[in-house]
C-alpha atoms as an extended CHARMM CRD file, in Angstrom:
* protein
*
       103  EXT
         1         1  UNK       CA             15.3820000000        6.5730000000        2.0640000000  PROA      1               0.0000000000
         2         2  UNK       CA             15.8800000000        2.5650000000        2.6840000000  PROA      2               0.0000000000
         3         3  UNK       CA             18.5280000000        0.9920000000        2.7340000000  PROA      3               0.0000000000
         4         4  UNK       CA             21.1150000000        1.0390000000       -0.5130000000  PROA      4               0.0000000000
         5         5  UNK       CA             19.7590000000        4.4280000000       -1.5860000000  PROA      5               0.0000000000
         6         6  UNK       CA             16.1380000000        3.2450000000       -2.5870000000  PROA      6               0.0000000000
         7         7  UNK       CA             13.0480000000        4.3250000000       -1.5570000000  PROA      7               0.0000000000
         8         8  UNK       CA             10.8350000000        1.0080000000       -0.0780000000  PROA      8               0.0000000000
         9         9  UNK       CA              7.9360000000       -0.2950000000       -1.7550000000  PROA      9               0.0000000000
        10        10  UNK       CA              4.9980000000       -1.7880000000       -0.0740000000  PROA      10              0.0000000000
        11        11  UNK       CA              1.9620000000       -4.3420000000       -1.7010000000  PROA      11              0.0000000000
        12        12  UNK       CA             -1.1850000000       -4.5810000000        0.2560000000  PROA      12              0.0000000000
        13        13  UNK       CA             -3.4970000000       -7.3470000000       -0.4580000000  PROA      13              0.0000000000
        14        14  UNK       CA             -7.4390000000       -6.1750000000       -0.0350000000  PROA      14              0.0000000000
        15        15  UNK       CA            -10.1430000000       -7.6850000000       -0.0050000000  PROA      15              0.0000000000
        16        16  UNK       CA            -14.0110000000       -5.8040000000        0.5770000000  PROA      16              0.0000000000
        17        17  UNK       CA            -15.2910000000       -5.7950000000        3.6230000000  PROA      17              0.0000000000
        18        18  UNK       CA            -19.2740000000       -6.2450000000        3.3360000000  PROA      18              0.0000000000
        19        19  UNK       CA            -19.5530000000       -2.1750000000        3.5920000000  PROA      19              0.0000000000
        20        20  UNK       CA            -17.0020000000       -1.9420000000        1.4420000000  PROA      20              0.0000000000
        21        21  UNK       CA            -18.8450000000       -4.1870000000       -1.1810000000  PROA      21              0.0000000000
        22        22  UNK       CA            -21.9030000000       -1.5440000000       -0.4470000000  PROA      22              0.0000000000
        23        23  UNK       CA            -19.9950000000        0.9470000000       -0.8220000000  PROA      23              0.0000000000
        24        24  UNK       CA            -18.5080000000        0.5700000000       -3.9950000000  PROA      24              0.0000000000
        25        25  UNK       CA            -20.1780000000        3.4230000000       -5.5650000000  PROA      25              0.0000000000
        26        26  UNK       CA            -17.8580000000        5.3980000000       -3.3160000000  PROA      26              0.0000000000
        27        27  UNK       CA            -14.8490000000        3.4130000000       -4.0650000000  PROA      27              0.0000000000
        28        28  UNK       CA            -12.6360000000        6.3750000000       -6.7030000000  PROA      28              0.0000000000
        29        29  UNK       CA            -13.1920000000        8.9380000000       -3.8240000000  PROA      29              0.0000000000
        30        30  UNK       CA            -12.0710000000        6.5650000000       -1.5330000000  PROA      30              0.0000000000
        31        31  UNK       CA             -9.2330000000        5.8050000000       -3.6200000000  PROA      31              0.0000000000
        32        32  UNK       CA             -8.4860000000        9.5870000000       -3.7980000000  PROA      32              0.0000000000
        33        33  UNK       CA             -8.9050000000        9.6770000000        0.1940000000  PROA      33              0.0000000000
        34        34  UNK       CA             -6.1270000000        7.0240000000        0.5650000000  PROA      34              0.0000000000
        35        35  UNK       CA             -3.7960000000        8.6820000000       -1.9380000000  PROA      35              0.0000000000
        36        36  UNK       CA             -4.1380000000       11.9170000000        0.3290000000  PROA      36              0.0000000000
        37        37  UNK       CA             -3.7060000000       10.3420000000        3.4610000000  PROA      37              0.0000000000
        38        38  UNK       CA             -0.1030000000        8.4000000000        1.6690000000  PROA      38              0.0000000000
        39        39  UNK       CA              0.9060000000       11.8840000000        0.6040000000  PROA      39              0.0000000000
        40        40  UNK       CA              0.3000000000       13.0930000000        4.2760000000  PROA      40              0.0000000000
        41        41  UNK       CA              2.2920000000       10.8300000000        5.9940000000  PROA      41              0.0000000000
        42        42  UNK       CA              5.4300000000       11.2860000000        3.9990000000  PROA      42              0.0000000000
        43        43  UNK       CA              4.2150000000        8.4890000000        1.5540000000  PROA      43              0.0000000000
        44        44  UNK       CA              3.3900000000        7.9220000000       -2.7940000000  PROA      44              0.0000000000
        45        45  UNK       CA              0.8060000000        5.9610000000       -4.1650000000  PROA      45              0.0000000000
        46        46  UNK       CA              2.4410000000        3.9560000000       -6.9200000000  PROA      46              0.0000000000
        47        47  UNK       CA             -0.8650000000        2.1340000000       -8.1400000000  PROA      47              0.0000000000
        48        48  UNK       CA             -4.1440000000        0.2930000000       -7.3760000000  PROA      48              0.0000000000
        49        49  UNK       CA             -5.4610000000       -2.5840000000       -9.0400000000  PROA      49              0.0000000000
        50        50  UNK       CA             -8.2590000000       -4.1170000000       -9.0490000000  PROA      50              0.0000000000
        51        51  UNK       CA             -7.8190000000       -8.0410000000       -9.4960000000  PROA      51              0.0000000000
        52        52  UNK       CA             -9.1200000000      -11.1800000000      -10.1630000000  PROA      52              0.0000000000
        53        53  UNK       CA             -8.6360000000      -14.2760000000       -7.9300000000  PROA      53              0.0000000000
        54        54  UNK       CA             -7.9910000000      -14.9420000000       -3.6800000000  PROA      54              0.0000000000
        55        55  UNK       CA             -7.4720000000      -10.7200000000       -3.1920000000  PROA      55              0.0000000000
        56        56  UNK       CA            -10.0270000000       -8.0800000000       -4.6460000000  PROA      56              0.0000000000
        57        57  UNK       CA             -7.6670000000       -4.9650000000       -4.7100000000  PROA      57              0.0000000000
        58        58  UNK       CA             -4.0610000000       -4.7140000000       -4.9210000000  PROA      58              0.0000000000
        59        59  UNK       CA             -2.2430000000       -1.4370000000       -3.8970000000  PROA      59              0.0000000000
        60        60  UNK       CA              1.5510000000       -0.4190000000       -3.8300000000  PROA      60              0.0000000000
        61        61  UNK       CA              3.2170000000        2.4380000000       -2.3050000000  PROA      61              0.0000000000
        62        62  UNK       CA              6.3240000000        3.9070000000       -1.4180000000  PROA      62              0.0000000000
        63        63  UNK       CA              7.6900000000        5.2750000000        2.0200000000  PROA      63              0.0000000000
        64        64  UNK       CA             10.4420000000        6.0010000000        3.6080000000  PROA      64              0.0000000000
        65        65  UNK       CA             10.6750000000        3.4970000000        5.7940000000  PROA      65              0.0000000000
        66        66  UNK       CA              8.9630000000        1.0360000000        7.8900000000  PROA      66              0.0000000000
        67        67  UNK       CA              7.2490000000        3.3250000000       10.8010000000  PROA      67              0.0000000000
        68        68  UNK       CA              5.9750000000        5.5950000000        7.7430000000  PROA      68              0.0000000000
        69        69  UNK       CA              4.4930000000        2.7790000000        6.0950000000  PROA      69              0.0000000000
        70        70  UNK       CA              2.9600000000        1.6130000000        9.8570000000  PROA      70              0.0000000000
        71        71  UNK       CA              1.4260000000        4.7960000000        9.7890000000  PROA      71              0.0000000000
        72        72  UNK       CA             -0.1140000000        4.6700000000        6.5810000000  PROA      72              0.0000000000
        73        73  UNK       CA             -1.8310000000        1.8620000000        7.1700000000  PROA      73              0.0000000000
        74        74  UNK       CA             -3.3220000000        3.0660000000       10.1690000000  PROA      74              0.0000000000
        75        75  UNK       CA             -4.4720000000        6.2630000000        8.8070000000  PROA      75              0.0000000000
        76        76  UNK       CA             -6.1470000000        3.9200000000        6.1150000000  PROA      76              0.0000000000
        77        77  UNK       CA             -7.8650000000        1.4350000000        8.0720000000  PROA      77              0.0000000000
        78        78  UNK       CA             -8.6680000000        4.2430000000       10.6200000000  PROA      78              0.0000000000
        79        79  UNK       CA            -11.2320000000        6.0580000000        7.8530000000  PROA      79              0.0000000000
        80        80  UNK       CA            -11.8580000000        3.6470000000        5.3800000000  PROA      80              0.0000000000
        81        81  UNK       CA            -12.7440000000       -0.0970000000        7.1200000000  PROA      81              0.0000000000
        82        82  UNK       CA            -13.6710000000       -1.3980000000        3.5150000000  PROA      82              0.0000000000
        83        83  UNK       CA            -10.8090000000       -3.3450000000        3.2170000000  PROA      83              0.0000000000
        84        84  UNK       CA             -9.3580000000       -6.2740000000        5.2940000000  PROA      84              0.0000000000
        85        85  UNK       CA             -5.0840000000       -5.9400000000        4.1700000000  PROA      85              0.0000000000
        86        86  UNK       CA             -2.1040000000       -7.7020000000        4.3780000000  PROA      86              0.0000000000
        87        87  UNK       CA              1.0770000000       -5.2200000000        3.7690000000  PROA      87              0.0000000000
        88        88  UNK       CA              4.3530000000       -6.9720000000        2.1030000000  PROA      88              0.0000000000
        89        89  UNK       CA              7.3880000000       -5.0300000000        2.0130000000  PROA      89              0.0000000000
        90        90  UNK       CA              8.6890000000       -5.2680000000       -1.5770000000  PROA      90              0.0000000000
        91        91  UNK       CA             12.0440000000       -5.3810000000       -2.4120000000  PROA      91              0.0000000000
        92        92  UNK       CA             12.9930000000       -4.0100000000       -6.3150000000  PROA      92              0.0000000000
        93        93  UNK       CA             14.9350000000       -5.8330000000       -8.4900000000  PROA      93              0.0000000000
        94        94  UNK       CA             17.5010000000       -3.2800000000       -7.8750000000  PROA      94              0.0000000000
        95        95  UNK       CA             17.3520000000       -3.7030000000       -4.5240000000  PROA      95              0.0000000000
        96        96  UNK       CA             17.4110000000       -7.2640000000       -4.5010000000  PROA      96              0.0000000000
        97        97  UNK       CA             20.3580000000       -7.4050000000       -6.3990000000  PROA      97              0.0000000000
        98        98  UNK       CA             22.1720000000       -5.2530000000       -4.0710000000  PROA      98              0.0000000000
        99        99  UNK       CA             21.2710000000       -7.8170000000       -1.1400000000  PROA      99              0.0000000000
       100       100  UNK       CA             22.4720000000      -10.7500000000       -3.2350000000  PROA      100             0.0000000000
       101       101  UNK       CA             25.7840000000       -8.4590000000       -3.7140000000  PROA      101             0.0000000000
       102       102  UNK       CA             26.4260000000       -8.8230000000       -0.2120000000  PROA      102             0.0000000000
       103       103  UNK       CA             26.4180000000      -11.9000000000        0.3960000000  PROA      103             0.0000000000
């Protein structure tokens, strides 16, 4: 659990690689894949969108802290390579609150 009680929230920004374009087909078992490999390392998949503008996918999950979320990436990019990601850890309204608090 992160800090103040909540569990942190992470947002990675995808966008296909040119086998994950060709792959596409493929893409829900991937998606499946990835949600396994969260669960595995301690993680939850909270969603996956598909978008429009600069990033083609947009996924959020939850771990308990920064070294699990390290290690979900890794175990993602280490079988799937479709995706080129940027990870942003995400701070709740709840959460942010509590920062502002202590100030």
């Amino acid at each position: 659990m992160g800090v103040f009680g909540f569990v942190p929230h992470y947002i990675s920004l995808m966008n296909w690689t040119s086998p994950g374009i060709s792959g596409l087909p493929a893409w829900r078992e991937r998606v499946d894949q990835g949600e396994r490999e969260i669960e595995e390392a301690g993680g939850k998949l909270v969603g996956v969108y598909v978008t429009l503008g600069q990033y083609d996918v947009v996924e959020i999950f939850e771990a308990p802290d920064d070294t699990t979320a390290a290690e979900i990436l890794l175990r993602l990019a280490r079988f799937a390579g479709a995706e080129h990601t940027e990870t942003l850890r995400a701070f709740t309204r709840d959460e942010a609150e509590a920062i502002i608090r202590r100030l």
